[in-house]
C-alpha positions, -999 to +999 in steps of 0.1 A: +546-861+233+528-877+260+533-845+282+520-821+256+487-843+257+486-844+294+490-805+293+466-804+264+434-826+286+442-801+315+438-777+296+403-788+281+390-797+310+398-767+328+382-745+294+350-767+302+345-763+339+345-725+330+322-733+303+297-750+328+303-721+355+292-695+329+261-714+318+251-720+349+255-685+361+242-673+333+207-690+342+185-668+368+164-699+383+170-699+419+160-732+430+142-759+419+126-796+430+117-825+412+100-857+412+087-882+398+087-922+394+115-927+375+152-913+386+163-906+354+141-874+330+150-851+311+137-813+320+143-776+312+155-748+327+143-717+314+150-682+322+112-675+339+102-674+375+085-693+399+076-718+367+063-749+364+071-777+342+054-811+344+055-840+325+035-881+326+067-893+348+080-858+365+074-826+377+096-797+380+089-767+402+111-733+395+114-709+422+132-673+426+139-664+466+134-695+488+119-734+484+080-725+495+069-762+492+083-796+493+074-821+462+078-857+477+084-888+457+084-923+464+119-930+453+137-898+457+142-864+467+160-839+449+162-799+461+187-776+442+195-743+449+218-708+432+217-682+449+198-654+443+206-626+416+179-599+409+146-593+425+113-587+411+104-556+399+072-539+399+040-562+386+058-592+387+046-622+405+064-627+444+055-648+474+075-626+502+081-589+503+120-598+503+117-610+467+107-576+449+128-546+447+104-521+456+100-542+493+063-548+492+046-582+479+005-576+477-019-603+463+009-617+450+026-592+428+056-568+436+050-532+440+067-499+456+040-484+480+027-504+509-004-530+503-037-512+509-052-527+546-086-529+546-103-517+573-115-537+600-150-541+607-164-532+640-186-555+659-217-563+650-237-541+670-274-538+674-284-512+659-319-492+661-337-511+632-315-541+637-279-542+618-266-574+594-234-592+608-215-574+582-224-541+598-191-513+602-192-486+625-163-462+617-158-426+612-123-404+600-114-371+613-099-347+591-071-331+610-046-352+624-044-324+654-054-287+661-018-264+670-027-224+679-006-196+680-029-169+704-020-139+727-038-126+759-071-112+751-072-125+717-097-150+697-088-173+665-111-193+646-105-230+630-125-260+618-124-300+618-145-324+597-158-357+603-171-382+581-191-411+584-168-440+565-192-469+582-219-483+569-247-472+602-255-440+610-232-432+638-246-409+669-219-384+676-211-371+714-180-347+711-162-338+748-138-312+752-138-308+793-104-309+791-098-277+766-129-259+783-110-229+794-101-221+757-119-239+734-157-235+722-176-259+698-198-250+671-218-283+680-213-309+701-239-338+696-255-347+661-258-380+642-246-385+606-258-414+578-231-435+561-209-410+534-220-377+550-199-355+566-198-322+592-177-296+603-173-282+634-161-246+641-137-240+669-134-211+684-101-206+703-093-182+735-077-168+759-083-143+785-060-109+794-049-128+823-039-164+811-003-170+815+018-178+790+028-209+781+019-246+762-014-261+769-027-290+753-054-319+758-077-339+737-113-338+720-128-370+730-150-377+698-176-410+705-198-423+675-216-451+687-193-476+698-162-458+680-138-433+702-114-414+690-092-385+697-080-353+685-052-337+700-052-298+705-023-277+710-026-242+721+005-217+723-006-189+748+021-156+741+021-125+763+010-096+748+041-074+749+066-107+752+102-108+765+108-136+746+096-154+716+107-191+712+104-214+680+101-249+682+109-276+656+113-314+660+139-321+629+122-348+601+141-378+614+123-375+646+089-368+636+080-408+638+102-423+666+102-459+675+104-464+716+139-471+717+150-439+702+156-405+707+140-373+702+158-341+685+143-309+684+158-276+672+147-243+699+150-209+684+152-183+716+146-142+701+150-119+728+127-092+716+129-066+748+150-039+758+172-058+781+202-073+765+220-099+771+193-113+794+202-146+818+171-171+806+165-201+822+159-224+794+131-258+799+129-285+779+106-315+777+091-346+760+054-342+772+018-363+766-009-344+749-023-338+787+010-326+795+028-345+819+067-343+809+077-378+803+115-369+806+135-336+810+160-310+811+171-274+811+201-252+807+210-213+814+221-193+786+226-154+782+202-141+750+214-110+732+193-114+701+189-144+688+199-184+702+197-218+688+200-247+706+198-285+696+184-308+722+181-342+721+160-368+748+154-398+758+119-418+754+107-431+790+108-469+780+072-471+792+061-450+767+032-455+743+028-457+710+007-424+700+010-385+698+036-361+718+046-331+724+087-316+725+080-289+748+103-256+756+103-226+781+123-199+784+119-177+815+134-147+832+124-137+863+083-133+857+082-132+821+084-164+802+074-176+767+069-212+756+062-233+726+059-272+714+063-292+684+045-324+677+058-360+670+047-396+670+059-427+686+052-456+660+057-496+656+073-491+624+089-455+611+075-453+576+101-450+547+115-418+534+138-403+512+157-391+542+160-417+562+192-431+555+180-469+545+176-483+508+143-493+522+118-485+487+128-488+449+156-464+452+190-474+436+212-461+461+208-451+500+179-425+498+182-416+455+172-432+427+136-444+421+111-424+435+140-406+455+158-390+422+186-380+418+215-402+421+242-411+411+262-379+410+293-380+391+327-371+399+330-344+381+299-329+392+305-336+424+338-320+424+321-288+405+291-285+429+321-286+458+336-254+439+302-234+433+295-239+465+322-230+479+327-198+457+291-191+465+301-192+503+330-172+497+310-146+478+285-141+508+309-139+529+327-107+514+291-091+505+282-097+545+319-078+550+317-049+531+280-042+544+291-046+578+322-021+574+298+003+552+278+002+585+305+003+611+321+037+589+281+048+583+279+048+623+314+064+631+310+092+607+276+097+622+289+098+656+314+120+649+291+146+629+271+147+663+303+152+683+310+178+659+276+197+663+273+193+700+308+210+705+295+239+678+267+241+698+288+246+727+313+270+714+281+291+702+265+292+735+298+306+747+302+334+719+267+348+726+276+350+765+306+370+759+287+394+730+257+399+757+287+407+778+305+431+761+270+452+749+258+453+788+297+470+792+289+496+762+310+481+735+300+487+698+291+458+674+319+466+654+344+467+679+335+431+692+335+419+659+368+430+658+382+415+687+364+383+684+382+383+645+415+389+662+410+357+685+400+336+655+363+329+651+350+329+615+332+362+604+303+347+592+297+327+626+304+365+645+283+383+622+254+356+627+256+354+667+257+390+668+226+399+649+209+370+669+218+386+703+211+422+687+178+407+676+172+391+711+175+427+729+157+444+706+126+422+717+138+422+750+137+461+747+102+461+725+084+440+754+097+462+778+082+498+761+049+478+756+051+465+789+051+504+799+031+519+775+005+496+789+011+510+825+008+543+811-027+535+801-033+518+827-026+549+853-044+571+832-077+556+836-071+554+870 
């Protein structure tokens, strides 16, 4: 009897410690302190966040995430802690940008995007009329940089704007020394009053004999004590091109911390007469004055069309700004050459594609403001099919149109063989008909013989009446040629 009791306490207190561990998992307060100047109060714990319960004789403070502040008390100290189950989402209150589910913590409430930065005010300066301290000298430029395509000889036309975003009228001095060569500015010095904007027109060049290849450089743009640059990038092809090269730096390495690595994809097209050509094939990471940064090339033999993947280093020196993944391909004299831009950044701004759970998405890269997700098996498995039916498909369309082309091509070939042999045998029949007429045969009689030997009648009776034909206009040119004599010698 006294065992089945034992057993029957165990087993109550065992069914309450489970109750207690579910009530106190159930709750989603994170942590909590209290004080006050008794030790013994009663309190609640509710189901809010970062809430605050006081009382005459106690405080209580309830925080989600981590203890922000330290309530002190005269005869105790009590901190408590869970740990933490769901974050904040959107609109809810937060203290740290770990908190919320959508990473960002502004003014104190979660969000998804990034908090807005104000912009920061210039000096003070002195300007003509005399500024206030909260003066803000500041301008934005349109374009984040100019890229032209352009062959020898040729002009293109393009335009940036600029806007006044301060609050002084800004004095503008625009430079462009270093793109002087090519470029041409439709003006270059001007002033603009706070909200106003103007565009400039850019005219692009380049003469018959420029050679072909990647040149690049900066508009230096100055308004008042503000500087600020615009890249330009100017692809200069040949006008009857070897080559023709494509450049593109894939998505994950358009904003590239220091520490990484640069990939870009390089399309090479050899568009000449010559095939397979021997190409020398250059490759660089390049500053926007162009001075390669870090290198390397490879020789490859171009029939039509190559790709090639190429992947470097950044030079650990390098600063954070605009660049340029530049590629030549030469042979012999003729080259062609083109560049993609990317940027070197503190901090690579998040994506969909960039393989972190970094915004509100539910999964790696989906969900949120990513969708889809969560794809199910089933689907999965049936998108694995389609696709691969799909693949299958093209693959046995590609097939039959390249053996429709391969017979096409054959048949034609041999129809030409065909003709040029006719052609031949032709030749040869009309040699041995003139033969036979210079001899004195009849028509008949060498229709005949030629029968006998094999050849077709209608073929015999064709070259004959051609060579009949022929002599007769031999023979016609020949009494006219005469006649005219004739005359000729009786007006003599």
């Amino acid at each position: 009897m006294r065992k089945q009791e034992k057993k029957l306490d165990k087993g109550m207190v065992k069914i309450f410690v489970l109750y207690l561990l579910v009530v106190l998992l159930s709750f989603t307060a994170n942590a909590f302190t209290a004080n006050g100047t008794e030790k013994t109060f009663d309190f609640a714990v509710t189901s809010g966040k970062n809430a605050e319960l006081s009382g005459s004789n106690y405080k209580v403070s309830q925080v989600i995430g981590d203890i922000t502040s330290v309530v002190n008390s005269s005869n105790f100290r009590t901190e408590l802690g869970f740990l933490r189950t769901l974050p904040y989402l959107d609109g809810e209150s937060c203290q740290i940008a770990s908190e919320c589910l959508g990473g960002f913590c502004c003014s104190g409430v979660c969000q998804s995007s990034s908090c807005p930065v104000q912009a920061e005010s210039a000096p003070a300066a002195a300007a003509s009329g005399g500024g206030g301290s909260g003066a803000v000298e500041d301008f934005s430029i349109d374009k984040e940089y100019i890229k032209a395509l352009i062959k020898q000889g040729t002009t293109i036309k393009t335009q940036f704007e600029i806007t006044n975003i301060g609050t002084e009228t800004l004095s503008f001095d625009i430079d462009y020394s270093e793109l002087s060569d090519f470029l041409l500015l439709s003006d270059t010095k001007f002033s603009l009053a706070p909200s106003k904007a103007k565009t400039i027109d850019v005219t692009i060049f380049a003469s018959e004999n420029q050679k072909p290849d990647v040149y690049s450089g900066n508009i230096i743009i100055k308004g008042n004590s503000v500087e600020k640059s615009l890249p330009v990038i100017i692809e200069v092809q040949a006008k009857e091109a070897l080559f023709d090269i494509i450049v593109k730096v894939i998505p994950e390495s358009k904003n590239v911390l220091k520490t990484d690595k640069v990939t870009a994809n390089i399309t090479l097209i050899n568009v000449g007469d010559l095939k397979p050509v021997d190409a020398v094939l250059h490759y660089a990471v390049r500053d926007i004055e162009g001075k390669n940064l870090s290198f390397g090339s490879e020789t490859l033999a171009i029939y039509n069309e190559v790709h090639r993947i190429k992947e470097l280093e950044l030079p650990p020196e390098i600063m954070l700004g605009t660049y340029l993944f530049y590629a030549r391909v030469s042979y012999g004299t003729e080259s062609a050459a083109a560049g993609d831009v990317f940027y070197v950044v503190a901090e690579k701004p998040t994506t969909c594609s960039d393989g972190i759970k970094n915004q509100n998405e539910e999964g790696i890269d989906c969900g949120g403001q990513c969708r889809p997700c969560g794809i199910s098996a089933l689907k999965s498995i049936w998108l694995f099919i389609r696709n691969y039916l799909l693949s299958i498909f093209f693959i046995i369309i590609s097939a039959a149109i390249a053996a429709i082309a391969i017979i096409l091509f054959r048949r034609r070939k041999q129809e030409e063989a065909q003709k040029t042999e006719l052609r031949g045998r032709i030749e040869t029949l009309s040699k041995f008909i003139e033969l036979a007429l210079s001899r004195g045969y009849k028509g008949e009689h060498i229709k005949s013989m030629l029968m006998a030997k094999g050849w077709p009648e209608n073929i015999v009776d064709n070259v004959l009446d051609k060579v009949l034909l022929d002599k007769l206009r031999e023979l016609e040119k020949k009494l006219e040629l005469q006649y005219e004599q004739e005359k000729i010698r009786q007006i003599k």
